[in-house]
N, CA and C of each residue as an Amber inpcrd file, in Angstrom:
protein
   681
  -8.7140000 -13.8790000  19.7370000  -8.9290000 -15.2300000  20.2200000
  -8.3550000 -15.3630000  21.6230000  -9.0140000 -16.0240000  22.4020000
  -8.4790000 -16.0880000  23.9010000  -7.5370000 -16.8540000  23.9340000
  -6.9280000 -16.6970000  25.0150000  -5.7770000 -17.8160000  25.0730000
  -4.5860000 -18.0680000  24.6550000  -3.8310000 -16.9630000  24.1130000
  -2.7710000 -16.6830000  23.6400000  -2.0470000 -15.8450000  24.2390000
  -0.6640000 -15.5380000  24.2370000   0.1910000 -14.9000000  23.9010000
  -0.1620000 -12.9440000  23.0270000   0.1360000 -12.0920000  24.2350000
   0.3260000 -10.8550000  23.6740000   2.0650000 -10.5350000  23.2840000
   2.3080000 -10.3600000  22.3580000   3.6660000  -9.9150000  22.4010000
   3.6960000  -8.3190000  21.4540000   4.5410000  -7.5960000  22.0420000
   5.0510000  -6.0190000  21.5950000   6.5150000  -5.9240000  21.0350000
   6.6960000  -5.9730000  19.9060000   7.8570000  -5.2810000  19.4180000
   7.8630000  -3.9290000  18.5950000   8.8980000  -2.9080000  18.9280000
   9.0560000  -1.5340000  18.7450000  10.6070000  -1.4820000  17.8360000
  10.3300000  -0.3990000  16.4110000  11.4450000   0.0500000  15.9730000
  12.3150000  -0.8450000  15.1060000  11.6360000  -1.4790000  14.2840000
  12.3840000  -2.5020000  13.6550000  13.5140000  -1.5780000  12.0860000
  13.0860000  -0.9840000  11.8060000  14.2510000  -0.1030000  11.5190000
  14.8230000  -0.7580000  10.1010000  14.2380000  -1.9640000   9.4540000
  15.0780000  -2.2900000   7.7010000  15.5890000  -3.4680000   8.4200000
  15.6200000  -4.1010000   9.4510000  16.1520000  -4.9820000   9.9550000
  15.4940000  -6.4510000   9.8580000  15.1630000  -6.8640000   8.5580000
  14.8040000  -7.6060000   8.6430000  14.6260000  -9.1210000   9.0140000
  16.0660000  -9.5620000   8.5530000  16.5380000 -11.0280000   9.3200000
  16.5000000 -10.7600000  10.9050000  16.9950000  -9.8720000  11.5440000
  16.7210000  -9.9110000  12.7100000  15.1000000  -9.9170000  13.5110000
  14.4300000  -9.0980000  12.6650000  12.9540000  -9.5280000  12.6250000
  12.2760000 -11.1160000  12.9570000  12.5890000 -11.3370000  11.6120000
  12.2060000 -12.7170000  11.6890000  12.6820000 -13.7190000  12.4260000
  14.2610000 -13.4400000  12.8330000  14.5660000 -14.2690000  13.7600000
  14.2280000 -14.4160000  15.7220000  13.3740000 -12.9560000  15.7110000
  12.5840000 -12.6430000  16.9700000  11.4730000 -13.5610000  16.9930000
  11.0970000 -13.0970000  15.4630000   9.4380000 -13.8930000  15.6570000
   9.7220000 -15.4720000  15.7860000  10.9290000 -15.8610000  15.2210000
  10.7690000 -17.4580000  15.4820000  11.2570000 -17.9710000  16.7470000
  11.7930000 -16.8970000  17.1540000  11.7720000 -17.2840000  19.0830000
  10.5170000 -17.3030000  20.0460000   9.7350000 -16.3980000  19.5470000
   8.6200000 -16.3510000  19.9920000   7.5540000 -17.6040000  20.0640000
   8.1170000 -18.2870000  18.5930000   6.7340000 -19.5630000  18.5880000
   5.5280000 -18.9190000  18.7180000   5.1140000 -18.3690000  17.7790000
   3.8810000 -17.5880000  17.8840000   2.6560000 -18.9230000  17.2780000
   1.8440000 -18.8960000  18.5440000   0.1850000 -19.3980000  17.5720000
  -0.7870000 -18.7150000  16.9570000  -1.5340000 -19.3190000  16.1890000
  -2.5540000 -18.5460000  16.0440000  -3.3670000 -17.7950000  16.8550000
  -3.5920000 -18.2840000  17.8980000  -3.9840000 -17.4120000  19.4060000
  -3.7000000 -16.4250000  19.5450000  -1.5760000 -16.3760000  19.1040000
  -1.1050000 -15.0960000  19.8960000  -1.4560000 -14.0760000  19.0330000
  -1.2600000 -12.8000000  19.7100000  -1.3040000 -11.3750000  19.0720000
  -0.4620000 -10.7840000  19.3760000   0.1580000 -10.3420000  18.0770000
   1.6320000  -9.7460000  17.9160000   1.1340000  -7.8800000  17.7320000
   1.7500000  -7.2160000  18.3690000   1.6040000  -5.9670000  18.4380000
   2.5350000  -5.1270000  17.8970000   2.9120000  -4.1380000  16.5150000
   3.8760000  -3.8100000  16.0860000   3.8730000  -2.2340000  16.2260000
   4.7700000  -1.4620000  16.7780000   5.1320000  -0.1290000  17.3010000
   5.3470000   0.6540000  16.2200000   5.4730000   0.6020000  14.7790000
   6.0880000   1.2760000  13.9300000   7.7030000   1.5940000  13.3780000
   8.0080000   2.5300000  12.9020000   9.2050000   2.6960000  12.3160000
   9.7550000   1.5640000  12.1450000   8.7400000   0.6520000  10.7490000
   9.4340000  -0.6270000  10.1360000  10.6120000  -0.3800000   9.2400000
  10.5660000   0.8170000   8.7730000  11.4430000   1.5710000   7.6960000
  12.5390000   2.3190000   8.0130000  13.3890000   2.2490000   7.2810000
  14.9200000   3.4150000   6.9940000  15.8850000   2.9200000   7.9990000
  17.1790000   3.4960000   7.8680000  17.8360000   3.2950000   8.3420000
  18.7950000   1.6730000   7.7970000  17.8620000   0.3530000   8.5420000
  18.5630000  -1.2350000   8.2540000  18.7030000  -1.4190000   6.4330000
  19.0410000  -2.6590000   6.6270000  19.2960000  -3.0020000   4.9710000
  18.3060000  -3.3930000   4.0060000  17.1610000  -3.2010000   4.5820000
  15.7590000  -4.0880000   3.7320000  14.5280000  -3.5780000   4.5810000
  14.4060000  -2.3820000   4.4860000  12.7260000  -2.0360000   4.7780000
  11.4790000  -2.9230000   3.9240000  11.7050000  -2.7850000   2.4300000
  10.7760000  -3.5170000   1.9490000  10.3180000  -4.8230000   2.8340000
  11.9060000  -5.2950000   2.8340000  11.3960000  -7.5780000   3.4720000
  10.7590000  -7.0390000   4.7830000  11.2190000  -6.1330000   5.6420000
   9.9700000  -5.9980000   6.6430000   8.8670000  -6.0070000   6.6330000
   8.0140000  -5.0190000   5.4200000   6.8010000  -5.0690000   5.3230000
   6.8030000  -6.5430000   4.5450000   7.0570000  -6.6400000   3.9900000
   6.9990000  -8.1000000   2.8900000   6.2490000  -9.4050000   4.1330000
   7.4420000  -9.4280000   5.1770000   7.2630000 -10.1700000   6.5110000
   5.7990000  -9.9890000   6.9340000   5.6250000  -8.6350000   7.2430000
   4.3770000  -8.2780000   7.7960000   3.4310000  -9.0720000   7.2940000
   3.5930000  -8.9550000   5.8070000   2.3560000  -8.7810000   5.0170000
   2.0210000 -10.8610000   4.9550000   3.6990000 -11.2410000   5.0190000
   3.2940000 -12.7810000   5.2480000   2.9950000 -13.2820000   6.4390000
   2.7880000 -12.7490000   7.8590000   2.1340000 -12.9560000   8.7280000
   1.3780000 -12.9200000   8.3240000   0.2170000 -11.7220000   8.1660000
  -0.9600000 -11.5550000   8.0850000  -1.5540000 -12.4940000   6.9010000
  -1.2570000 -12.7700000   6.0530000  -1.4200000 -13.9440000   4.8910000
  -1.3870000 -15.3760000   5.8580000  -0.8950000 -16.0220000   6.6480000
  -0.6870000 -16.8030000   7.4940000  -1.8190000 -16.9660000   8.5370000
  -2.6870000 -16.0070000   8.5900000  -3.5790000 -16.2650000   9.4820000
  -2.9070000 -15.5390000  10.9010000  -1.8920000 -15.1670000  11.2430000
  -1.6180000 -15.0960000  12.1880000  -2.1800000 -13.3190000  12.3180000
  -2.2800000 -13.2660000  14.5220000  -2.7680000 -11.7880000  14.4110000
  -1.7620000 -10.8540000  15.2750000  -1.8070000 -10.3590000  13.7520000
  -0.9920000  -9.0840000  13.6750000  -1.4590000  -7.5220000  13.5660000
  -0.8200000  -6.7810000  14.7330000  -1.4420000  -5.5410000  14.8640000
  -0.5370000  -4.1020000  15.0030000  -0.2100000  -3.6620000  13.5110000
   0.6850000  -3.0910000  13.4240000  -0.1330000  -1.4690000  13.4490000
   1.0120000  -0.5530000  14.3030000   0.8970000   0.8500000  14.2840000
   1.7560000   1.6220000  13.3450000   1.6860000   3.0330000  13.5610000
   1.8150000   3.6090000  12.2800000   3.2460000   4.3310000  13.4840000
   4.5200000   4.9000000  12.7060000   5.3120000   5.6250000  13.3850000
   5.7740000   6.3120000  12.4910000   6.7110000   7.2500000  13.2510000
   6.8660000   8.9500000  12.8020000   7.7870000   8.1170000  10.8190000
   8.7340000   7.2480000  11.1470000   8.9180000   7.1020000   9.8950000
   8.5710000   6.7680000   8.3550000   7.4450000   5.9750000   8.6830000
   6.4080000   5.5880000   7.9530000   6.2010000   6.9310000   7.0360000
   5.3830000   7.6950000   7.9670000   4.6560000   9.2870000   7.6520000
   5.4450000   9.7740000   6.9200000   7.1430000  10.0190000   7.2520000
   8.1610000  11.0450000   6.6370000   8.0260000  10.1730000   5.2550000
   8.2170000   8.9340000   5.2560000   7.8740000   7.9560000   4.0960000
   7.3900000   8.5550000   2.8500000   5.8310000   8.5330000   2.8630000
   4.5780000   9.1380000   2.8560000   5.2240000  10.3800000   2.2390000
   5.3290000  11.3880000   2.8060000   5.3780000  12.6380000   2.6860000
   6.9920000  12.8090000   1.8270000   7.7800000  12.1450000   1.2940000
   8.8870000  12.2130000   0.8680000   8.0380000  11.4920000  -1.0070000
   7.3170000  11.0750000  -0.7850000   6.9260000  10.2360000  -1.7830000
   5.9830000  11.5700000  -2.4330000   5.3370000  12.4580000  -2.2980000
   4.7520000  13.3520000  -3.4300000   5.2890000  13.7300000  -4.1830000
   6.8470000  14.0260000  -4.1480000   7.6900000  14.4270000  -5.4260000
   8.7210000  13.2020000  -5.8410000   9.4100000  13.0290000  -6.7470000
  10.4680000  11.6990000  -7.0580000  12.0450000  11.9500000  -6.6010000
  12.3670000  12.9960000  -6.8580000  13.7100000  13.9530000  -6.6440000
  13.6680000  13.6730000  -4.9100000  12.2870000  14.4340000  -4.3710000
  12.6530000  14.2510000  -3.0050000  12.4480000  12.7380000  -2.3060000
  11.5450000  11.8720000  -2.7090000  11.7030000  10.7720000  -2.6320000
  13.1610000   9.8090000  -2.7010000  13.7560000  10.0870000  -3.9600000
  15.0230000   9.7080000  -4.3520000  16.2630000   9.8730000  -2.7340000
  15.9400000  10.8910000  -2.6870000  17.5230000  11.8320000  -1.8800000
  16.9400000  11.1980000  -0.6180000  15.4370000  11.2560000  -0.1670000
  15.3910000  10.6670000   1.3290000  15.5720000   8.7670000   1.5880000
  15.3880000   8.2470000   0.1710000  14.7930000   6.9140000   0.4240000
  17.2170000   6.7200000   0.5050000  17.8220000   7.4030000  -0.2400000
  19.3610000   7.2320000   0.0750000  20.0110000   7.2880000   0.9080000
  19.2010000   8.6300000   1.5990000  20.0200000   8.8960000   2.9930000
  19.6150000   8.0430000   4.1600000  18.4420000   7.3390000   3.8950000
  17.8500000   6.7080000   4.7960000  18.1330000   4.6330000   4.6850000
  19.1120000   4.8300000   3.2120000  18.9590000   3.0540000   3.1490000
  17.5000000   2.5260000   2.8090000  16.3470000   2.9410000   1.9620000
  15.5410000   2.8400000   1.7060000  14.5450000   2.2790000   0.8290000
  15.5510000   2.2650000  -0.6330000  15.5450000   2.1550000  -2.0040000
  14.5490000   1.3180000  -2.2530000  14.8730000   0.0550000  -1.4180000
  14.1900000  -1.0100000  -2.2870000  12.3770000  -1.2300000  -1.4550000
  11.4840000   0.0370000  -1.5100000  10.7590000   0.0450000  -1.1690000
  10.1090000   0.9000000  -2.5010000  11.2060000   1.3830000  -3.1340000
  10.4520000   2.3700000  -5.1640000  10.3400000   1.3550000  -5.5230000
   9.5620000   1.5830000  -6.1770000   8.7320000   0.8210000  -7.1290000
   9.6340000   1.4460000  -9.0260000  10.9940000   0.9340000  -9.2890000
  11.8890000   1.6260000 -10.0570000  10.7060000   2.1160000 -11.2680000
  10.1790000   1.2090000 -11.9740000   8.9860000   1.4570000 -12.9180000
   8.2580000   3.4070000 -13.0830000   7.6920000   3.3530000 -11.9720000
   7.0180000   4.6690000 -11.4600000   8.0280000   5.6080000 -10.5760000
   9.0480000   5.1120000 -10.0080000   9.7110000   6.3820000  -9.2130000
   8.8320000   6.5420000  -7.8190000   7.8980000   5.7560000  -7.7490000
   7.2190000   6.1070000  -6.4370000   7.2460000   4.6650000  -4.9120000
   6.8660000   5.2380000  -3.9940000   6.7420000   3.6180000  -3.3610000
   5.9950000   3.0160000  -3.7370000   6.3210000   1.9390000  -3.6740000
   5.2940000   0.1710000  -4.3500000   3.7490000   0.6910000  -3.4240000
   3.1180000   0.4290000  -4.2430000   1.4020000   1.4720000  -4.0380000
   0.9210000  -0.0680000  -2.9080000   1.4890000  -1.5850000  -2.5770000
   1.0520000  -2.4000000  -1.8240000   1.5410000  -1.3830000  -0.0630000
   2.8470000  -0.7670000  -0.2580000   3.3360000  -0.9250000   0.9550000
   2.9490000   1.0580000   1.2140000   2.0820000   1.5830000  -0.0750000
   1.6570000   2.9990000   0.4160000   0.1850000   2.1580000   1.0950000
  -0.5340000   1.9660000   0.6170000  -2.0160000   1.1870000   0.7830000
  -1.7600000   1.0450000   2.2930000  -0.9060000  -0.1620000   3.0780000
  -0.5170000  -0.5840000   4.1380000  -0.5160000   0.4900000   5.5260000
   0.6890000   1.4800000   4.8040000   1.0620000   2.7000000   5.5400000
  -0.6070000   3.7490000   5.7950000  -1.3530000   3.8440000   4.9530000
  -2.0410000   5.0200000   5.4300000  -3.5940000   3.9180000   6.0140000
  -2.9870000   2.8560000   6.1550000  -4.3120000   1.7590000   7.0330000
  -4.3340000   1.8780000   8.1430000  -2.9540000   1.9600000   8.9330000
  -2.2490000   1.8770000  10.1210000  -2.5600000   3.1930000  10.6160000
  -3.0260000   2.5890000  11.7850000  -3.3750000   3.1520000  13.1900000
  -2.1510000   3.9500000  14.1020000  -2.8950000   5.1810000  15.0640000
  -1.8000000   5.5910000  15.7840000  -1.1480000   5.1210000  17.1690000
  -2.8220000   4.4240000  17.9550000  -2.3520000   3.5900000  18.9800000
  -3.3210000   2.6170000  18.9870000  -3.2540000   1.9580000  20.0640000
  -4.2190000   0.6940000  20.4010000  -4.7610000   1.0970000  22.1280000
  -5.9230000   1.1120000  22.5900000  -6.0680000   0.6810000  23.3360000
  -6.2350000  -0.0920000  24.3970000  -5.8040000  -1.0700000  25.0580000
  -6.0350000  -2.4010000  25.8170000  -6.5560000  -2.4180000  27.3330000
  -7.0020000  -3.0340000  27.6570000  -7.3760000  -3.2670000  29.0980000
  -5.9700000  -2.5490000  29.9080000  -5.3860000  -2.9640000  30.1010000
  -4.2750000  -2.6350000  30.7690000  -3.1200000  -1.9740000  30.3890000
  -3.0270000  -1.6140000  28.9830000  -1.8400000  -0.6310000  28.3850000
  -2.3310000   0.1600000  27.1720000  -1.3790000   1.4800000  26.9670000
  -1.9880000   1.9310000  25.6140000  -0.3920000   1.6460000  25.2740000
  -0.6070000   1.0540000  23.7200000   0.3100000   1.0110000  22.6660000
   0.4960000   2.0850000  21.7750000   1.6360000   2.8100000  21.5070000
   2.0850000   3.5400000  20.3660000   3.1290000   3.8410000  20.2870000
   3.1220000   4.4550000  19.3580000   4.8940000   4.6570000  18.4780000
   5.5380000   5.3790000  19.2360000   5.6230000   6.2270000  19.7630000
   6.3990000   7.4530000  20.5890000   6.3560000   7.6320000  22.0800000
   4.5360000   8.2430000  22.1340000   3.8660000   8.2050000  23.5900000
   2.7180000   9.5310000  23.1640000   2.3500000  10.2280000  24.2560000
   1.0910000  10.7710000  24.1620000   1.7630000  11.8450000  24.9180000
   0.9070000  13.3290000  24.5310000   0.9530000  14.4040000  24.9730000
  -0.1220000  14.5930000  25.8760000  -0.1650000  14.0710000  27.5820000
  -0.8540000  14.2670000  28.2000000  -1.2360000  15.6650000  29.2670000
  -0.3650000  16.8780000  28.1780000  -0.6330000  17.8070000  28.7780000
  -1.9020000  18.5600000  27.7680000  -2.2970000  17.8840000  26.5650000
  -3.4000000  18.1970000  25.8400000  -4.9010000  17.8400000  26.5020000
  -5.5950000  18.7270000  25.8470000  -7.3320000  18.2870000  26.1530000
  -7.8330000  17.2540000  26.2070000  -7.0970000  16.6020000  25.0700000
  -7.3760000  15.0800000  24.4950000  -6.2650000  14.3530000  24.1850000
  -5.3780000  13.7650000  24.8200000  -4.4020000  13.2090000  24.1850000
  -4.3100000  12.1430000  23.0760000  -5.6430000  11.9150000  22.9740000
  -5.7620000  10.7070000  21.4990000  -5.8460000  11.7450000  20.5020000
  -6.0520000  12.8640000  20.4910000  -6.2420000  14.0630000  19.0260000
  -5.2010000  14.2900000  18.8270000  -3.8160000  14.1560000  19.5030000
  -2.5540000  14.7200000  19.3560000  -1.7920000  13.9510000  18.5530000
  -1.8170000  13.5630000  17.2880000  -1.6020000  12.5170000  16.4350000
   0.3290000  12.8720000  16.1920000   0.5410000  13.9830000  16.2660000
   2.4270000  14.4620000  16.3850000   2.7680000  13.9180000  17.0440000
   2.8050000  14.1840000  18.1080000   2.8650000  13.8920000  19.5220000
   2.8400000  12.1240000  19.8430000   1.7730000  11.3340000  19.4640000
   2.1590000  10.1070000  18.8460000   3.1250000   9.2440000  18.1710000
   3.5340000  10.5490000  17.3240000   4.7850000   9.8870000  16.5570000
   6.0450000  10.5490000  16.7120000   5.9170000  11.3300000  17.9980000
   7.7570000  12.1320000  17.9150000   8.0460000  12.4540000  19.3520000
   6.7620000  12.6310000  20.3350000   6.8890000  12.8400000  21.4350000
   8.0580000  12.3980000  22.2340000   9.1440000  13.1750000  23.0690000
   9.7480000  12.0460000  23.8920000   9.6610000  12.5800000  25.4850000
  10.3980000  11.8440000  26.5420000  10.1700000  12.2250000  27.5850000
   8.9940000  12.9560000  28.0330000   7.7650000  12.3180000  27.6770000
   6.5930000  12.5540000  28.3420000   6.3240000  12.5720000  29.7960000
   5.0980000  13.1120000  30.0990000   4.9640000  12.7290000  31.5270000
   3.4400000  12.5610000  31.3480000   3.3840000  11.4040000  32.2600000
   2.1270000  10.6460000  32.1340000   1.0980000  11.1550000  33.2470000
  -0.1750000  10.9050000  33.0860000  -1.5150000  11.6950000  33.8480000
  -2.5560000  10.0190000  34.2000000  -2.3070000  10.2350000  35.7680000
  -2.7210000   9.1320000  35.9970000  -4.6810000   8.5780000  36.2070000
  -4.8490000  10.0460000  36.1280000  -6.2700000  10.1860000  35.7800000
  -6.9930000   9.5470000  34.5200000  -5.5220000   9.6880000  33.2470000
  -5.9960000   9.2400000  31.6380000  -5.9390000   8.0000000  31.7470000
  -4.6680000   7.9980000  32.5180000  -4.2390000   5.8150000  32.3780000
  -5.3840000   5.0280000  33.0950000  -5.8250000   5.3770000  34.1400000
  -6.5010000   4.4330000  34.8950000  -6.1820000   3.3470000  35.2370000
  -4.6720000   3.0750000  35.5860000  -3.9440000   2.2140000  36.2220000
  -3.6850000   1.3660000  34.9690000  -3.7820000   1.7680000  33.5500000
  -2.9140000   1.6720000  32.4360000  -1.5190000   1.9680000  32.3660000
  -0.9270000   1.0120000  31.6820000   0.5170000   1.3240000  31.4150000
   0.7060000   1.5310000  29.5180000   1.6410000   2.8540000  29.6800000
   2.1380000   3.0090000  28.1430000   3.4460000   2.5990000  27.5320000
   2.7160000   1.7890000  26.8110000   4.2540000   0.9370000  26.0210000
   4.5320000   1.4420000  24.6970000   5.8120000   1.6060000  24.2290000
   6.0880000   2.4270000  23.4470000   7.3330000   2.3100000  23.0980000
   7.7920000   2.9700000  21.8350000   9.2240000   2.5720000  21.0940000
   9.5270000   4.5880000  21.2360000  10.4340000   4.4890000  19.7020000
  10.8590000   5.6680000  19.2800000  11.7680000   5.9020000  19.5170000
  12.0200000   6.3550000  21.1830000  13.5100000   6.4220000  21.6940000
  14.4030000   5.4180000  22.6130000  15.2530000   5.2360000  21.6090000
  16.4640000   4.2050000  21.8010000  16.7540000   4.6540000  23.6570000
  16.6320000   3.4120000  24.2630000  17.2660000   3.1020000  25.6170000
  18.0690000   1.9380000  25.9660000  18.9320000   1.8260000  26.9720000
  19.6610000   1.0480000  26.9650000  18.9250000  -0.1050000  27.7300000
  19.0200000  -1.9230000  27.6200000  18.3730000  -2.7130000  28.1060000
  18.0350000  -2.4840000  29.5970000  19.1190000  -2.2540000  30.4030000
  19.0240000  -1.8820000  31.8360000  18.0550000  -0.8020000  32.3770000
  17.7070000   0.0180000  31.2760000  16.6740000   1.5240000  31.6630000
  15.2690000   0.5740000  31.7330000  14.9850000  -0.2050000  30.1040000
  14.0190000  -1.1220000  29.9690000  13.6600000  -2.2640000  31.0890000
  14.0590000  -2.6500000  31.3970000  14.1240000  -3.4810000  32.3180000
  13.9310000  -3.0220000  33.6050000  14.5380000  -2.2030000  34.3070000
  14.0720000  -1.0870000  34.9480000  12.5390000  -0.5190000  35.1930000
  12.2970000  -0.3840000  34.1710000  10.7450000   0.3710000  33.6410000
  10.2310000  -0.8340000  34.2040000  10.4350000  -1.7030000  33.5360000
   9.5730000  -3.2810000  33.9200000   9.4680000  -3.6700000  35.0440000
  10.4530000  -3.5680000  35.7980000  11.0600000  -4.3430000  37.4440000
  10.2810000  -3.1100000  38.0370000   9.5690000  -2.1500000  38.5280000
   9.0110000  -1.1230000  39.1230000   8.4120000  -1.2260000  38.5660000
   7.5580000  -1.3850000  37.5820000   6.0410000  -1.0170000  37.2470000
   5.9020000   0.4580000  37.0730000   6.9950000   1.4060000  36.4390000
   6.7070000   2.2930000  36.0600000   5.1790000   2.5260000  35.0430000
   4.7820000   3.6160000  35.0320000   3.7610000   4.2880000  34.1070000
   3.7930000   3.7650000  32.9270000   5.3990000   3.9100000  32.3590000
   5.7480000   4.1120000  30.5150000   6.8270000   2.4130000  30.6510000
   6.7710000   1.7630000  29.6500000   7.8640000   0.9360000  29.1000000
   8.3910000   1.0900000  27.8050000   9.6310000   1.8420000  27.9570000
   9.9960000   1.6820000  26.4380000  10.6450000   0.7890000  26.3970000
  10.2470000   0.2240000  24.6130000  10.9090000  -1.1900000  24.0650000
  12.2140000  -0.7450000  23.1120000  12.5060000   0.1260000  22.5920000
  13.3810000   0.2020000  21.4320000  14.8680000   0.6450000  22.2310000
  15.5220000  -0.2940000  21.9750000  16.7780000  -0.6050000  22.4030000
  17.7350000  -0.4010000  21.0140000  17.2710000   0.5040000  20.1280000
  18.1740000   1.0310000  18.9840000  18.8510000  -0.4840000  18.2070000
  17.8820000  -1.3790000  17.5930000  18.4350000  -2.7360000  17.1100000
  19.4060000  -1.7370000  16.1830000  19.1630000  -0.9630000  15.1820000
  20.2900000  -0.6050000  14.1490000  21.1760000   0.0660000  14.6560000
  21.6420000   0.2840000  15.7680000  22.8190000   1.0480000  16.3670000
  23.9320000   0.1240000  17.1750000  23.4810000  -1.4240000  16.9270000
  24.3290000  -2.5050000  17.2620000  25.4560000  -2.1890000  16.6500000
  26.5370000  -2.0870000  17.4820000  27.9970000  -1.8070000  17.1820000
  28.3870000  -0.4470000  17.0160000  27.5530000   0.6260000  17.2760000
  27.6720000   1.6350000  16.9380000  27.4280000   2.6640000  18.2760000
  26.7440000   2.6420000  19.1000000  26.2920000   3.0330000  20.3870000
  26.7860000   1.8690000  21.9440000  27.1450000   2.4400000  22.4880000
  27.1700000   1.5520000  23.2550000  25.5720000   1.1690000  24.1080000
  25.6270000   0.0270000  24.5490000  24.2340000  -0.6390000  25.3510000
  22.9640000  -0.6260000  24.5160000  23.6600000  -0.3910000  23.1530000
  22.0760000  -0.5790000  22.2220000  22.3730000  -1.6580000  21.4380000
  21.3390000  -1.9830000  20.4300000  21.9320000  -2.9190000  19.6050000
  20.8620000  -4.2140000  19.1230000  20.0900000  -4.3770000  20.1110000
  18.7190000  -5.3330000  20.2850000  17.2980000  -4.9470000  19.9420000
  17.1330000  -6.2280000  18.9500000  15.4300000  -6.3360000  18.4280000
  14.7950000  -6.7320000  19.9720000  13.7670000  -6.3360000  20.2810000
  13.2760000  -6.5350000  21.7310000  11.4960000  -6.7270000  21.7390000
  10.9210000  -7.8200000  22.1030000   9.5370000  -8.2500000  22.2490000
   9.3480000  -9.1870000  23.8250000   8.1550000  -8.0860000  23.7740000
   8.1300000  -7.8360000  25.0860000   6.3280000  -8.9650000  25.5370000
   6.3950000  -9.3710000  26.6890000   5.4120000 -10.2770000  26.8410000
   4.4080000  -9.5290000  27.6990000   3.1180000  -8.8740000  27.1500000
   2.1260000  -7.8130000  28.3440000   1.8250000  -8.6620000  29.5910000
   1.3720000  -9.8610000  29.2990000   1.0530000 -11.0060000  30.4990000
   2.3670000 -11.4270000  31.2880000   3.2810000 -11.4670000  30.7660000
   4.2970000 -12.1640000  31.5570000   5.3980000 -10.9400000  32.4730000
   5.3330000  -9.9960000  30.9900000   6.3060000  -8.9730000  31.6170000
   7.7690000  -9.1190000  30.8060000   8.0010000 -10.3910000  30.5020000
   8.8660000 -11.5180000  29.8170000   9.7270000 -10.5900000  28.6270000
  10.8030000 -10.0180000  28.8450000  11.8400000  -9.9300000  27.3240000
  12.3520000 -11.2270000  26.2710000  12.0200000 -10.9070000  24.9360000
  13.0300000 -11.6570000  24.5950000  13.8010000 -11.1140000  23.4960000
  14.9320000 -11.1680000  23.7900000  15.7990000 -10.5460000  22.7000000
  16.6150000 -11.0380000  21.5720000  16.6650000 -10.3810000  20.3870000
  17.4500000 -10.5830000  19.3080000  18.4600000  -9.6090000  19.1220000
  20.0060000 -10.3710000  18.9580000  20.7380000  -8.7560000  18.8220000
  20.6360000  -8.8740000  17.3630000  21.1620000  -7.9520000  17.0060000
  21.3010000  -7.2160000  15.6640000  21.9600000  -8.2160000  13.9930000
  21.2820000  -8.8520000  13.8250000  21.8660000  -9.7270000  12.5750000
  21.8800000  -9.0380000  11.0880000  21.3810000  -8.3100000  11.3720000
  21.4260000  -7.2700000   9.6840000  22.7480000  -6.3300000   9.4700000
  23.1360000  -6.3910000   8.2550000  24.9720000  -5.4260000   8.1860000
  24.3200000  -4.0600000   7.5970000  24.3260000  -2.8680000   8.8270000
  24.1340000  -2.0720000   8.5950000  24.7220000  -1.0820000   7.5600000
  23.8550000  -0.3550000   6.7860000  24.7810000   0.4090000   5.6810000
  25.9150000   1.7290000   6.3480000  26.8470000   1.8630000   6.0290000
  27.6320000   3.1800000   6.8530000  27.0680000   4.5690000   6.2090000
  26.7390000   5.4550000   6.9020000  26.3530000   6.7280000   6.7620000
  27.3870000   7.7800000   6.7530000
C-alpha cells in the first residue's frame, strides 16, 4: 500500500518485550511495512512470544515481511532428532518453542520457518539476514552465505546504486550510524539487543527508517538467561 512507513528491524534474539516495545514506538499503520531480518530465536527469554508477536501482527492486518536467518535453519535442523533438539533448544534458552506433547517444535512455528524467504529485493536496498557473497556467479544462489556471511564486500555492478541492509553481526551504534551518515554500500542493524550488559556498546533492539534513514531504538528490557 502506498504511503506508509518502511521500517527494518534485525536480530531479535527471544527478546520479546523489547520487541514489542520497538513496535509501539514505531506507531505502525496499516500502510506501513515492517521488514524482519531473522534470528527471531535463541539466545533471549521467549523465542516462542516472538513468533507468537509475529504471528499477531500478521493476524492484525498489518504488513509484515519477515526473512529467514542462520538461526531459524540451525532450529530446523536440531529438530530431526529429540535428544538433539533437547541439548540445542537448552543451550540456546529455547524450550518454550517444543511442543512438550511430541518432543518436537510446535509444527505452527516449523510451518512459519520453512515459508520464510532469504532476502527481499527493493527499489533501493536488498534486505537479508547476514549479506551476500558477491564474489559468486550469482549471489542470490548463495543461500549460506545469506545466513552466515560476514564482512562482505559489495559489487557495485550487482547493487545498482542499491544499498544492503542487514543484521547478523553485532556492531556498536556509532559503526551503525556511521554506515548511515556516509551512505555506505552495507547498513548493519544488529546492535547485539541480547548482549545488553554484557558487551560493551551493544545492547539495543534497533529499527531503522529506509525513507528517512531515521533510528529508533529500544534498549534491552528482557532478563537474559546466564550461560
Amino acid at each position: 500500500m502506498p504511503g506508509g512507513q518502511r521500517w527494518v528491524i534485525a536480530d531479535i534474539h527471544g527478546c520479546s518485550n523489547t520487541f514489542k516495545r520497538l513496535v509501539e514506538k514505531l506507531n505502525l499503520s496499516h500502510k506501513d511495512q515492517l521488514f524482519l531480518l531473522g534470528d527471531y530465536v535463541n539466545r533471549g527469554p521467549d523465542s516462542a512470544g516472538v513468533f507468537d508477536f509475529i504471528f499477531h501482527l500478521i493476524k492484525q492486518k498489518y504488513q509484515v515481511f519477515p526473512l529467514v536467518g542462520n538461526h531459524e535453519i540451525m532450529l530446523l535442523e536440531a529438530n530431526r532428532n529429540k535428544y538433539i533438539l533437547k541439548n540445542f533448544t537448552q543451550k540456546y534458552n529455547a524450550q518454550n518453542v517444543v511442543d512438550v506433547r511430541t518432543e518436537k517444535i510446535k509444527s505452527e512455528y516449523v510451518r512459519f520457518i520453512e515459508s520464510l524467504p532469504y532476502y527481499y529485493i527493493l527499489e533501493d536496498f536488498l534486505l537479508v539476514h547476514a549479506g551476500f557473497n558477491f564474489a559468486a556467479f550469482d549471489p542470490l544462489q548463495d543461500f549460506e552465505a545469506m545466513l552466515y556471511i560476514r564482512n562482505f564486500k559489495t559489487e557495485d555492478k550487482f547493487l545498482q546504486g542499491r544499498q544492503v541492509v542487514h543484521g547478523h553481526s553485532p556492531r556498536p551504534m556509532l559503526t551503525i550510524q556511521h554506515h548511515i551518515n556516509t551512505n555506505l554500500p552495507t547498513i548493519p542493524l544488529d546492535n547485539g539487543c541480547v548482549y545488553q550488559g554484557k558487551k560493551e556498546n551493544l545492547g539495543n533492539l534497533i529499527a531503522f527508517n529506509l525513507a528517512t534513514k531515521d533510528l529508533v531504538q529500544q534498549k534491552n528490557v528482557d532478563k537474559i538467561p546466564a550461560r
